[in-house]
C-alpha positions as a Python dict, from the first residue, in 0.01 Angstrom:
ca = {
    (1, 'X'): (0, 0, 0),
    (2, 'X'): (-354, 62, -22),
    (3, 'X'): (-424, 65, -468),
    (4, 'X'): (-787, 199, -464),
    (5, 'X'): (-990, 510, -403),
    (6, 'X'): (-1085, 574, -51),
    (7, 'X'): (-1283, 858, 36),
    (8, 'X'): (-1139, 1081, 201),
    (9, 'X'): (-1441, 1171, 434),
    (10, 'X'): (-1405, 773, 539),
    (11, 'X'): (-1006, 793, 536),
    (12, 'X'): (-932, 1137, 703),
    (13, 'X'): (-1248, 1323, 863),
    (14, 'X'): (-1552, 1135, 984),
    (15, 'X'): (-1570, 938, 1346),
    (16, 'X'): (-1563, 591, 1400),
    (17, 'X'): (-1928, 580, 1536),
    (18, 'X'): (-2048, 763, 1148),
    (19, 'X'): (-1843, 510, 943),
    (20, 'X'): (-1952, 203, 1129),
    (21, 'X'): (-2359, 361, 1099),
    (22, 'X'): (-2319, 350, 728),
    (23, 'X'): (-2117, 61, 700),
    (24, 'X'): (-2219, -272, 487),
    (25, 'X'): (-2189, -495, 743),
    (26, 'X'): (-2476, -226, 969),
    (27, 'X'): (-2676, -177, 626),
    (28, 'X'): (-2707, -542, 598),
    (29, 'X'): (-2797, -644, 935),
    (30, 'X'): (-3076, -339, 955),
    (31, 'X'): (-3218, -553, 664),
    (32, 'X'): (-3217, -847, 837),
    (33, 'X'): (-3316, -713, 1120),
    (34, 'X'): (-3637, -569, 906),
    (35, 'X'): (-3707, -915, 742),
    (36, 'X'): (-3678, -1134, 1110),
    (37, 'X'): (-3969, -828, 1237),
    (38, 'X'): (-4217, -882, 892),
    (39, 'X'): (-4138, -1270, 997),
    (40, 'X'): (-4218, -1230, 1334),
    (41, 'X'): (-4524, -1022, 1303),
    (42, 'X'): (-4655, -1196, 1026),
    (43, 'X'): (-4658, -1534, 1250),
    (44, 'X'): (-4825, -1313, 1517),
    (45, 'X'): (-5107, -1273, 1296),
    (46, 'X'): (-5146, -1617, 1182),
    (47, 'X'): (-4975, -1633, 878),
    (48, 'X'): (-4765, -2002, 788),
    (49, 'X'): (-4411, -1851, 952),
    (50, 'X'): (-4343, -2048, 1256),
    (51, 'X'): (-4222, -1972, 1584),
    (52, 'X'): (-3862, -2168, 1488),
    (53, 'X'): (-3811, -1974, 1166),
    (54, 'X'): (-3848, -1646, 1361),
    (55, 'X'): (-3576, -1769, 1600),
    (56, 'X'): (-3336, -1903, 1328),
    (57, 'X'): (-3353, -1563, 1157),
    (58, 'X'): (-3307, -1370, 1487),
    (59, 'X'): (-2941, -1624, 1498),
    (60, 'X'): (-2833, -1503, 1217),
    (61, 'X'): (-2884, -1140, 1198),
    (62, 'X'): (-2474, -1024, 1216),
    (63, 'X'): (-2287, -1344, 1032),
    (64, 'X'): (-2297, -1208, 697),
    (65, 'X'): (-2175, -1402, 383),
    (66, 'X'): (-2113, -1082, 210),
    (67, 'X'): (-1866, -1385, -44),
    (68, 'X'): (-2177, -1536, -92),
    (69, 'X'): (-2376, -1243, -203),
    (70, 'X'): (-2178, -1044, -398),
    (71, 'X'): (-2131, -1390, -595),
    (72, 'X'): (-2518, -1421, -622),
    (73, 'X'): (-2551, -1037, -683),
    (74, 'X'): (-2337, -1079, -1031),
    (75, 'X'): (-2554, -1373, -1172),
    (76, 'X'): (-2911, -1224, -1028),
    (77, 'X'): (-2795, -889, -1053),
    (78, 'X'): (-3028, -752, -798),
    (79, 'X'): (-2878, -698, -409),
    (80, 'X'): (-3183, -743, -213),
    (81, 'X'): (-3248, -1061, -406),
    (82, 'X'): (-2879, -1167, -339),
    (83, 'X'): (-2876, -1102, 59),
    (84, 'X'): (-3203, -1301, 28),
    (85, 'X'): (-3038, -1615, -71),
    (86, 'X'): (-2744, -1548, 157),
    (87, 'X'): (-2970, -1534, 456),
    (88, 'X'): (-3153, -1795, 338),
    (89, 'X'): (-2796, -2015, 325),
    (90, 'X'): (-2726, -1905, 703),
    (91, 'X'): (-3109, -1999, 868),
    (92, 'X'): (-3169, -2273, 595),
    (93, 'X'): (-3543, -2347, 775),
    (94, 'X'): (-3676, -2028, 734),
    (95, 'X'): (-3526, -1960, 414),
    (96, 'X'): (-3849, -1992, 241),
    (97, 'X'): (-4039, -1723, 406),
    (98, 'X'): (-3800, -1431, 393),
    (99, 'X'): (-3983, -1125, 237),
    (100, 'X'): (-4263, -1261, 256),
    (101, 'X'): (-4548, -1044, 54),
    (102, 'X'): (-4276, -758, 97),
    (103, 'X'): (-4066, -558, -230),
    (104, 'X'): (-3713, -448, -223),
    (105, 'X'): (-3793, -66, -76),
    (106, 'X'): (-3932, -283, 259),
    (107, 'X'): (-3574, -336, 323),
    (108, 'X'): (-3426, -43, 135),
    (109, 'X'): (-3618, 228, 238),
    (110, 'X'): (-3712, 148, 582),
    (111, 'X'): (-3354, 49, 672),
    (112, 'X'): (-3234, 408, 515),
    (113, 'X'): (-3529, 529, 801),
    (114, 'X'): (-3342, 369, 1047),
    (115, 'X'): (-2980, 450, 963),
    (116, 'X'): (-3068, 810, 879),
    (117, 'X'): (-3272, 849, 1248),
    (118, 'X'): (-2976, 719, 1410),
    (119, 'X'): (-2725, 971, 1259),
    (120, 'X'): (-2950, 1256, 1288),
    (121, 'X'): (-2951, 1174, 1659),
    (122, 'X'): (-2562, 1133, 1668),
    (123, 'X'): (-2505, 1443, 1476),
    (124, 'X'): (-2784, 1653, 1779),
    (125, 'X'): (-2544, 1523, 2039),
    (126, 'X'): (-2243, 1666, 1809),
    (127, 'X'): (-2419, 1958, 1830),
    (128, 'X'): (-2485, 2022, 2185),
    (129, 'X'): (-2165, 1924, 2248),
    (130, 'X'): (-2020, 2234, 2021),
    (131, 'X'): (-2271, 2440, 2192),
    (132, 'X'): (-2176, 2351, 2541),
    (133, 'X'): (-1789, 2432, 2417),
    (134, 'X'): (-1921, 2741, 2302),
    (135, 'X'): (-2125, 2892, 2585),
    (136, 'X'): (-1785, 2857, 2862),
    (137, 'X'): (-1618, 3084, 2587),
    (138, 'X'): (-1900, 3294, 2569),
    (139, 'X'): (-1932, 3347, 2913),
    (140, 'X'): (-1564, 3419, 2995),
    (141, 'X'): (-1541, 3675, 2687),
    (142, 'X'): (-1902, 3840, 2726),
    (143, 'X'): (-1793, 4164, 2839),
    (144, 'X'): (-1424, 4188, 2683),
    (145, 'X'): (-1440, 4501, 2462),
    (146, 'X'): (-1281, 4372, 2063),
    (147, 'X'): (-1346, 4601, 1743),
    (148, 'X'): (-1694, 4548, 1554),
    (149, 'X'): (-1698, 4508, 1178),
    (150, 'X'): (-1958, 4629, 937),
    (151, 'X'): (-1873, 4551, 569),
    (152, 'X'): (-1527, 4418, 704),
    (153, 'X'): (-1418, 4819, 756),
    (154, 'X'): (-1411, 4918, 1164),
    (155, 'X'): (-1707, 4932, 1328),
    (156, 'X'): (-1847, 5004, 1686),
    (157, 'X'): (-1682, 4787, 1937),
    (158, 'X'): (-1857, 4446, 2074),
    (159, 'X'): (-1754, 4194, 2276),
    (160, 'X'): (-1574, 3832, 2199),
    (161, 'X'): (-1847, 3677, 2364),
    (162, 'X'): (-2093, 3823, 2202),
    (163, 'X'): (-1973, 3718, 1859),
    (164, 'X'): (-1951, 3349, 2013),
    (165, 'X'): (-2318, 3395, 2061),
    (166, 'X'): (-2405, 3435, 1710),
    (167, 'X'): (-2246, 3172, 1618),
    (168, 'X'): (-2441, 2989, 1857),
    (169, 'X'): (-2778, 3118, 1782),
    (170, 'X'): (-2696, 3010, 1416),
    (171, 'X'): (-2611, 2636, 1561),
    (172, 'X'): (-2955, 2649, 1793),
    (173, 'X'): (-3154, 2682, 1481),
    (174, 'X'): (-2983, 2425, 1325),
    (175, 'X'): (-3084, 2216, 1618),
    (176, 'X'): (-3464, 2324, 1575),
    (177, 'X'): (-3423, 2241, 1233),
    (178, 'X'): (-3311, 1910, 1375),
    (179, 'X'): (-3551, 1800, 1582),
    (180, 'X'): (-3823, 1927, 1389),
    (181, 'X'): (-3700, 1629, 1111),
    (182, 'X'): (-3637, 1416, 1353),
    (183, 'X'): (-3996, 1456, 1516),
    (184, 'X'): (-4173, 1426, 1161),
    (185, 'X'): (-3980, 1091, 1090),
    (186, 'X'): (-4259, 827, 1001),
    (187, 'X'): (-4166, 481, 887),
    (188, 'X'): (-4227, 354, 514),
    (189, 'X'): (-4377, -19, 669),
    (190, 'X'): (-4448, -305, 443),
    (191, 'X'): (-4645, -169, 199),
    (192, 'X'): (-4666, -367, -157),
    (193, 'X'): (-4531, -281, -494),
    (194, 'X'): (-4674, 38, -581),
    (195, 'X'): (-4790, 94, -175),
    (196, 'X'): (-5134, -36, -232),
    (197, 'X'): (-5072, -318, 21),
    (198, 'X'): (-5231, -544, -220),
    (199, 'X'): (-5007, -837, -152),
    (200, 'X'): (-5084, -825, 204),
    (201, 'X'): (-5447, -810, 202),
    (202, 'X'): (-5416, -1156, -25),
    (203, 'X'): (-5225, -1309, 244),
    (204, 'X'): (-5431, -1153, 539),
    (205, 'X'): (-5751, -1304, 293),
    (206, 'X'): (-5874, -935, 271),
    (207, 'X'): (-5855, -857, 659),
    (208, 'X'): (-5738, -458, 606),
    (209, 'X'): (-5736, -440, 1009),
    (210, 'X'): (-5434, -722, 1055),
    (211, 'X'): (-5235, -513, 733),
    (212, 'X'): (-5280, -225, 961),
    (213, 'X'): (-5175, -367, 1256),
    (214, 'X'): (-4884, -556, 1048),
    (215, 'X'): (-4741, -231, 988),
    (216, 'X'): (-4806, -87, 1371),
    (217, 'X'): (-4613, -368, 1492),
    (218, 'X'): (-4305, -339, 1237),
    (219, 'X'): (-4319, 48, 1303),
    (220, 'X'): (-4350, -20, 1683),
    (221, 'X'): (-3984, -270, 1680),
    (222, 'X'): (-3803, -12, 1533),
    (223, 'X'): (-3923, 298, 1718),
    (224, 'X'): (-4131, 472, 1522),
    (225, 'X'): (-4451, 627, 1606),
    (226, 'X'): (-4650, 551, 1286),
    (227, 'X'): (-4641, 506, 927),
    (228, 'X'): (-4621, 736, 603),
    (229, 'X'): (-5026, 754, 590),
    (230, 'X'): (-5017, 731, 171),
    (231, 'X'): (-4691, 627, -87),
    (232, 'X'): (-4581, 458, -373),
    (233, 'X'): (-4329, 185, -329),
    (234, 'X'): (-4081, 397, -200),
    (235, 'X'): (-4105, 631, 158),
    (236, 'X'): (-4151, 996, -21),
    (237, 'X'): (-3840, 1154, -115),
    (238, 'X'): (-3908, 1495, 4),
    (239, 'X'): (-3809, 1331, 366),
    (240, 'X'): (-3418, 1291, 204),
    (241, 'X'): (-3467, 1714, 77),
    (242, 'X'): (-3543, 1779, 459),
    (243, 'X'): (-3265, 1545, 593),
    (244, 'X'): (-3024, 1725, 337),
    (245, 'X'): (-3113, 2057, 400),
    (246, 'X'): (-3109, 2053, 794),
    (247, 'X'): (-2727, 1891, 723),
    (248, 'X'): (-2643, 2164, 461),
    (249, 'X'): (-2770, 2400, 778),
    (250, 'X'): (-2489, 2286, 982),
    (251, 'X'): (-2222, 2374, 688),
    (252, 'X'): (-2407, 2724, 675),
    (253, 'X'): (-2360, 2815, 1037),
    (254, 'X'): (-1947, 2646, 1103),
    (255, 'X'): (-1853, 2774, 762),
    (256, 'X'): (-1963, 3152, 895),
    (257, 'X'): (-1846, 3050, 1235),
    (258, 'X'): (-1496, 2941, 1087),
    (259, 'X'): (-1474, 3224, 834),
    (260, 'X'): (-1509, 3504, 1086),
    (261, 'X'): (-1237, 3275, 1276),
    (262, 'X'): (-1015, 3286, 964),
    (263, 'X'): (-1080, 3644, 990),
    (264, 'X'): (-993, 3752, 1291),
    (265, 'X'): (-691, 3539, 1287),
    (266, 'X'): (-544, 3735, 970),
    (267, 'X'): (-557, 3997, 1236),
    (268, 'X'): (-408, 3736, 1492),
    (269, 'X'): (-677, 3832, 1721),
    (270, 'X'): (-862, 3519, 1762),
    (271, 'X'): (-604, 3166, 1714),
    (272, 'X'): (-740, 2797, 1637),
    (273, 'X'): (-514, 2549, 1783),
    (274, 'X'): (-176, 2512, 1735),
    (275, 'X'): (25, 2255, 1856),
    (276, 'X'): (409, 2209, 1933),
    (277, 'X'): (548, 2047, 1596),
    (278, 'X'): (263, 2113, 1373),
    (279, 'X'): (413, 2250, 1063),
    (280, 'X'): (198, 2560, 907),
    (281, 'X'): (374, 2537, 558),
    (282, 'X'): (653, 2348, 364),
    (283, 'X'): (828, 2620, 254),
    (284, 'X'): (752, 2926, 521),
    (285, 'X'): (834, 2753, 832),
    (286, 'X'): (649, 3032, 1040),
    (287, 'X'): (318, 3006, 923),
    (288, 'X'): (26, 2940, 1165),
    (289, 'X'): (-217, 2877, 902),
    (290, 'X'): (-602, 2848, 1011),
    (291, 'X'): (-619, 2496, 833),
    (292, 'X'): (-867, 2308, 1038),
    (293, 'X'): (-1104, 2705, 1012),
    (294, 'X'): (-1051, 2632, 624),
    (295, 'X'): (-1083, 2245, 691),
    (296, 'X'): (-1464, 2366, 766),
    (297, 'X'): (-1545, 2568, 515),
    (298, 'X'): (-1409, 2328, 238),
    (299, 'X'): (-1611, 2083, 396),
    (300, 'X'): (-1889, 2276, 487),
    (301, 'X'): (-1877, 2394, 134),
    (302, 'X'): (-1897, 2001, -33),
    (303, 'X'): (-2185, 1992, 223),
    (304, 'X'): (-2386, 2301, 116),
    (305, 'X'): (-2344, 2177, -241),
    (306, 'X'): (-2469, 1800, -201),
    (307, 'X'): (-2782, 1867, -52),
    (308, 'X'): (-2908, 1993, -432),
    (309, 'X'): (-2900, 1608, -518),
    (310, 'X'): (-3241, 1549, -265),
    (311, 'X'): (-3461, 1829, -420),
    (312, 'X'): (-3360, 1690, -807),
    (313, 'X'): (-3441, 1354, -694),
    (314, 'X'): (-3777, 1450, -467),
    (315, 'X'): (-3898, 1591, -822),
    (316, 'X'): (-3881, 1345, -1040),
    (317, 'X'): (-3973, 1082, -901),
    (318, 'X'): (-4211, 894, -1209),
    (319, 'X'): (-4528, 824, -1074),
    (320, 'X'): (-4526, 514, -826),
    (321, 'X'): (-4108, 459, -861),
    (322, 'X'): (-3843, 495, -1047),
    (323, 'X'): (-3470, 381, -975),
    (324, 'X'): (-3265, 657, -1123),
    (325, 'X'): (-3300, 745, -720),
    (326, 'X'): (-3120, 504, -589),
    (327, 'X'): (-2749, 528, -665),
    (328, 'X'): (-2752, 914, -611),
    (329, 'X'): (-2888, 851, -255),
    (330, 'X'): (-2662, 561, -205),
    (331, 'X'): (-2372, 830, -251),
    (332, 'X'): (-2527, 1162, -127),
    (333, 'X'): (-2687, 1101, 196),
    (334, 'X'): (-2437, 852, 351),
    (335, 'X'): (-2189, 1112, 232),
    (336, 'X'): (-2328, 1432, 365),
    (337, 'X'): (-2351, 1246, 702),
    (338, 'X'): (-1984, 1203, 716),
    (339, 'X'): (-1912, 1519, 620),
    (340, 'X'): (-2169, 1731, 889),
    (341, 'X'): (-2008, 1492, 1132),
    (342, 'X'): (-1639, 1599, 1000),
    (343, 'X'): (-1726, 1979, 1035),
    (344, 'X'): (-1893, 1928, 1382),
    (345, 'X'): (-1620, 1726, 1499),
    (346, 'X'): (-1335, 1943, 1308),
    (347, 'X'): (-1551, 2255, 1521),
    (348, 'X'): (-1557, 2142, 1856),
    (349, 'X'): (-1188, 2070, 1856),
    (350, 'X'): (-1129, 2417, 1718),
    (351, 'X'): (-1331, 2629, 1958),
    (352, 'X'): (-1207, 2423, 2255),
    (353, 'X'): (-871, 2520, 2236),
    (354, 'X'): (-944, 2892, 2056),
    (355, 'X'): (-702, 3129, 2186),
    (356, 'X'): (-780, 3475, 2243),
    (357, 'X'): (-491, 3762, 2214),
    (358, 'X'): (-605, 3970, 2442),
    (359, 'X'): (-357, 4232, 2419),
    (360, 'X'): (-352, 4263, 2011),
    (361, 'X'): (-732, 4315, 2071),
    (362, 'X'): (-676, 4562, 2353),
    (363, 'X'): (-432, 4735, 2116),
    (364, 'X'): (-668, 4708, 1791),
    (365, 'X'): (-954, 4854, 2027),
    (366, 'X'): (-678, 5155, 2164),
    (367, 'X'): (-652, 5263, 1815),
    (368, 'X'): (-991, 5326, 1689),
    (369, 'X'): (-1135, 5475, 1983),
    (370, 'X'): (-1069, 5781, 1903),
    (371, 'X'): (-1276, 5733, 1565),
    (372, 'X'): (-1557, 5535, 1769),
    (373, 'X'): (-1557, 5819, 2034),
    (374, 'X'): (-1636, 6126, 1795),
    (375, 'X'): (-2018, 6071, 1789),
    (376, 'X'): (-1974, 6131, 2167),
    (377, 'X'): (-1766, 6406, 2187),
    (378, 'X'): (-1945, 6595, 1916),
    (379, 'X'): (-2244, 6553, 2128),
    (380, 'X'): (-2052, 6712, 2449),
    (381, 'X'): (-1961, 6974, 2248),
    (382, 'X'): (-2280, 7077, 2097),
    (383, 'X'): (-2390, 7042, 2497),
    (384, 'X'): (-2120, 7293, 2552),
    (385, 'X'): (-2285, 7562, 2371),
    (386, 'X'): (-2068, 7463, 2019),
    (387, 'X'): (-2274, 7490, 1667),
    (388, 'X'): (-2287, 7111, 1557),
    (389, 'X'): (-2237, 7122, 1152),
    (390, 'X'): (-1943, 7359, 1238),
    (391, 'X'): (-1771, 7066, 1497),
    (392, 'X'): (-1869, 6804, 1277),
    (393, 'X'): (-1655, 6977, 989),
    (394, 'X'): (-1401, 6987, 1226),
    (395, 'X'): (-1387, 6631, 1377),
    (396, 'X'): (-1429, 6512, 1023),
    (397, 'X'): (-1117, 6755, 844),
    (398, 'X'): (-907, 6617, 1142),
    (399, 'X'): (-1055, 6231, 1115),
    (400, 'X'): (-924, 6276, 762),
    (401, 'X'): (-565, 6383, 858),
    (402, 'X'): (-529, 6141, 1100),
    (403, 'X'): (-624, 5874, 930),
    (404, 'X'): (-344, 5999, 605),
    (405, 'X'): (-86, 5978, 901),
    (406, 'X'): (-188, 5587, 964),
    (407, 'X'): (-166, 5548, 602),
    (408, 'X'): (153, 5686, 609),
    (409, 'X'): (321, 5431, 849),
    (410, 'X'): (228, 5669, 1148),
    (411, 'X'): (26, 5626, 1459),
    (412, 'X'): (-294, 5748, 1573),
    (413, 'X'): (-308, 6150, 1653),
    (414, 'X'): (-625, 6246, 1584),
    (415, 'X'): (-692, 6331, 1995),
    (416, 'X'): (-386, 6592, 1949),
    (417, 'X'): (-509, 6722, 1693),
    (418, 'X'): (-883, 6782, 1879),
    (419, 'X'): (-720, 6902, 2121),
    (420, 'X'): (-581, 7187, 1948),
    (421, 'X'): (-923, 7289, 1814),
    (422, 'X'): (-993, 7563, 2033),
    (423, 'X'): (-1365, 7565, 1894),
    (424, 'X'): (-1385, 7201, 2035),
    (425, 'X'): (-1314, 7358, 2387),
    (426, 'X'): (-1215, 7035, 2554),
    (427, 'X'): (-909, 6936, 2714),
    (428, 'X'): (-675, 6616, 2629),
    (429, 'X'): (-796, 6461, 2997),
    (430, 'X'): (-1157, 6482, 2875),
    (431, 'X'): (-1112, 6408, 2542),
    (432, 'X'): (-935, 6049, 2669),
    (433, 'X'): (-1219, 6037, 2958),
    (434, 'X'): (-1492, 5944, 2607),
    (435, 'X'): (-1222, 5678, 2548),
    (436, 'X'): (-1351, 5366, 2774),
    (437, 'X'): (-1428, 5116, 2511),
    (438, 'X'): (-1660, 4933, 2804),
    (439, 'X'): (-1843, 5259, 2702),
    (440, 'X'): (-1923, 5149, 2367),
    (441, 'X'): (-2072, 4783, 2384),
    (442, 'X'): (-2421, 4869, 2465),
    (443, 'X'): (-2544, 4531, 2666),
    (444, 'X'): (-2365, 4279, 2491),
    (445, 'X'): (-2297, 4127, 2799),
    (446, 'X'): (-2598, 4126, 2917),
    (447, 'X'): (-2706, 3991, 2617),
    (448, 'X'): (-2489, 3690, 2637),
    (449, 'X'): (-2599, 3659, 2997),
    (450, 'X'): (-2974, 3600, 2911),
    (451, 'X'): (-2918, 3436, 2604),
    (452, 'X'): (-2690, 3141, 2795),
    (453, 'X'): (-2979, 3136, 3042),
    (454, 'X'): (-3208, 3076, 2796),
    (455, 'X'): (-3018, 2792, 2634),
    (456, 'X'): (-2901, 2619, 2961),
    (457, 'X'): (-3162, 2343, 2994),
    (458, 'X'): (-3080, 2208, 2656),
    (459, 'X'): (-2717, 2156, 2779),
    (460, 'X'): (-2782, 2058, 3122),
    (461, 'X'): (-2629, 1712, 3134),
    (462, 'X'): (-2398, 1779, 2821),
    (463, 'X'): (-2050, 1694, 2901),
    (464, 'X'): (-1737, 1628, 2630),
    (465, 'X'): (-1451, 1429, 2720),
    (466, 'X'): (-1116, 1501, 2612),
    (467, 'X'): (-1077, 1207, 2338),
    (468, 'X'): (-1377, 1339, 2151),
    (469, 'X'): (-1189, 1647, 2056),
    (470, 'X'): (-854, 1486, 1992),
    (471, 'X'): (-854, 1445, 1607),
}
């Protein structure tokens, strides 16, 4: 039995790939990773770190003591300090020359660069995968005829595959958003202190060219294109505020996505999955309860919310550094990562087995028409020589009576009643003829057409495999 807090994002919603990225053992090994690069580039350029060191460090990068530091973490209270010594213990030759002329936030913040790049990517495949899901049910649905909303009340029909394609639209910006951060990345390098790069122009004996190329050469191992050109000790902090709010994006769109799912679902139109046994409620045994739609939007909700921690921290950040940063990042970045990844994962496995009722939708269509249709047929019979405010009272007095009769537990009747409206002049045959709801969705599927065109070459090689979706 397992005594202690878990979160719940690490226990019940995140992948495997997400919890391994921000894992202790992957946090510590980016370090080391960081200090066996400033080691090797700083022999490169002539400084005392041997060729042997280098390799010894490179050994060692995964066989973590994390015993060992955690014990020398409670008498030096410092972590960076502690992993130091505990990397020093495992390549005992070059134990001398780890973080050499660097500070804490050369391990710290640059390794955060790394992890953060590396979900960022993994959460743009989650993405395209969800929009690849999408754009088959687009397609198929594009021209079936369901009932538009405006303000929640009945609207002009669209299609179902036209409402797939807002969502999607909402998830393409999301991946703009995306890969605009992702493109703007820069790394923090090895930079001093208070970023002034003093310590390295002592060591380099005042050669400012090799600190430049120090830091092209660390940037260069890890994949980035170039440094932050100015800092303080840390990378800058409004970096995390555009990381946060490109993730809080993400909850923005699947929360509306699985709201109008929710929806729709009340009006058993639209149905997430539902398997064999699954059990909708303890006490109502037949409830089919939209929990992983409302799995999203409680999730999507945390993740709206916790991006507010990056702008409070980007703005007040004390001159050169301050540390009331770092346990707030510590929690709300690796956090909000687990949780976009939930919501992606929780959506793709939702709108690949969405179930559309076809028949209830037919049905819901059937019994507005007549409602939809009255625009028309007040045109036709204006057209017919009729006077138009006298027909509009008319269509209106027996909208109004009709609609008292659904109230009343009864069906539709408002085309009988039309039909006896001799002022009307039309038959029951052409009154039903204005009926077509394929009559009423403009070029919604056309609209779908060109917008799946449009998006195609982002998803051309996207494929999901069954296990991805199975949660």
């Amino acid at each position: 039995m397992n005594d202690r807090y878990e979160s719940p994002l690490s226990s019940r919603y995140a992948s495997d790939y997400m919890l391994e990225l921000f894992s202790n053992q992957k946090r510590v090994e980016t370090w080391r990773r960081l200090w066996t690069e400033l080691a090797r580039a700083e022999h490169e350029l002539g400084l005392p770190v041997s060729e042997e060191q280098v390799k010894e460090l490179e050994e060692h990068i995964s066989d973590i003591d994390f015993d060992c530091a955690a014990q020398r973490e409670k008498e030096v209270r410092h972590d960076v300090m502690a992993h130091i010594f505990a990397y020093g213990k495992a390549a005992p030759s070059a134990a001398g020359i780890i973080h050499l002329g660097a500070t804490s936030c050369y391990v710290t913040d640059n390794g955060d660069l790394i992890l953060y790049r590396e979900g960022l990517r993994h959460l743009r495949g989650e993405l395209l995968g969800l929009l690849k899901i999408l754009s088959g049910f687009a397609d198929r649905y594009k021209a079936l005829p369901t009932l538009g909303y405006t303000h929640y009340q009945p609207a002009q029909p669209v299609t179902v595959g036209k409402r797939a394609a807002l969502w999607m639209q909402d998830i393409v910006s999301d991946l703009e958003e995306m890969d605009f951060v992702l493109a703007s990345m820069r790394f923090l390098g090895c930079r001093g202190t208070t970023g002034t790069e003093a310590s390295f122009l002592d060591l380099f004996d005042g050669d400012g060219e090799k600190v430049d190329e120090l830091n092209r050469r660390l940037a260069g191992a890890f994949g980035f294109a170039e440094c932050f050109p100015v800092c303080g000790q840390t990378y800058p902090r409004k970096l995390d505020s555009r990381i946060l709010n490109c993730l809080s994006a993400i909850g923005q769109s699947l929360y509306r996505m699985a709201q109008d799912i929710r929806l729709l679902q009340h009006d058993r139109q639209l149905e997430e999955p539902f398997e064999d046994k699954q059990i909708g409620s303890s006490a109502m045994a037949y409830k089919r309860n939209p929990m992983r739609c409302e799995r999203i939007c409680s999730l999507s909700r945390y993740l709206m919310a916790d991006a507010m921690n990056a702008p409070l921290t980007a703005s007040a950040q004390w001159l050169e550094r301050t540390l009331d940063d770092s346990a707030d990042r510590r929690i709300s970045l690796p956090e909000a990562f687990l949780c976009a990844d939930s919501v992606l994962r929780l959506a793709q496995n939702v709108c690949a087995g969405l179930h559309v009722n076809e028949k209830i939708i037919e049905k819901t269509v059937r019994e507005y028409m007549p409602f939809i249709a009255t625009e028309d047929l007040l045109m036709e019979a204006v057209k017919r020589g009729g006077d138009r405010q006298k027909l509009h009272e008319i269509i209106r007095r027996c909208s109004m009576e009709a609609t008292e009769q659904m109230r009343s537990g009864g069906e539709c009747d408002l085309l009988a009643r039309l039909e006896k409206e001799p002022e009307l002049g039309m038959t029951r045959a052409e009154l039903e003829e204005k009926l077509s709801p394929e009559k009423y969705t403009g070029r919604c599927a056309r609209q779908v057409s060109d917008f799946l065109k449009l998006i195609a070459p982002m998803l051309s090689g996207v494929s999901i495999s069954k296990t991805e979706l199975d949660l």
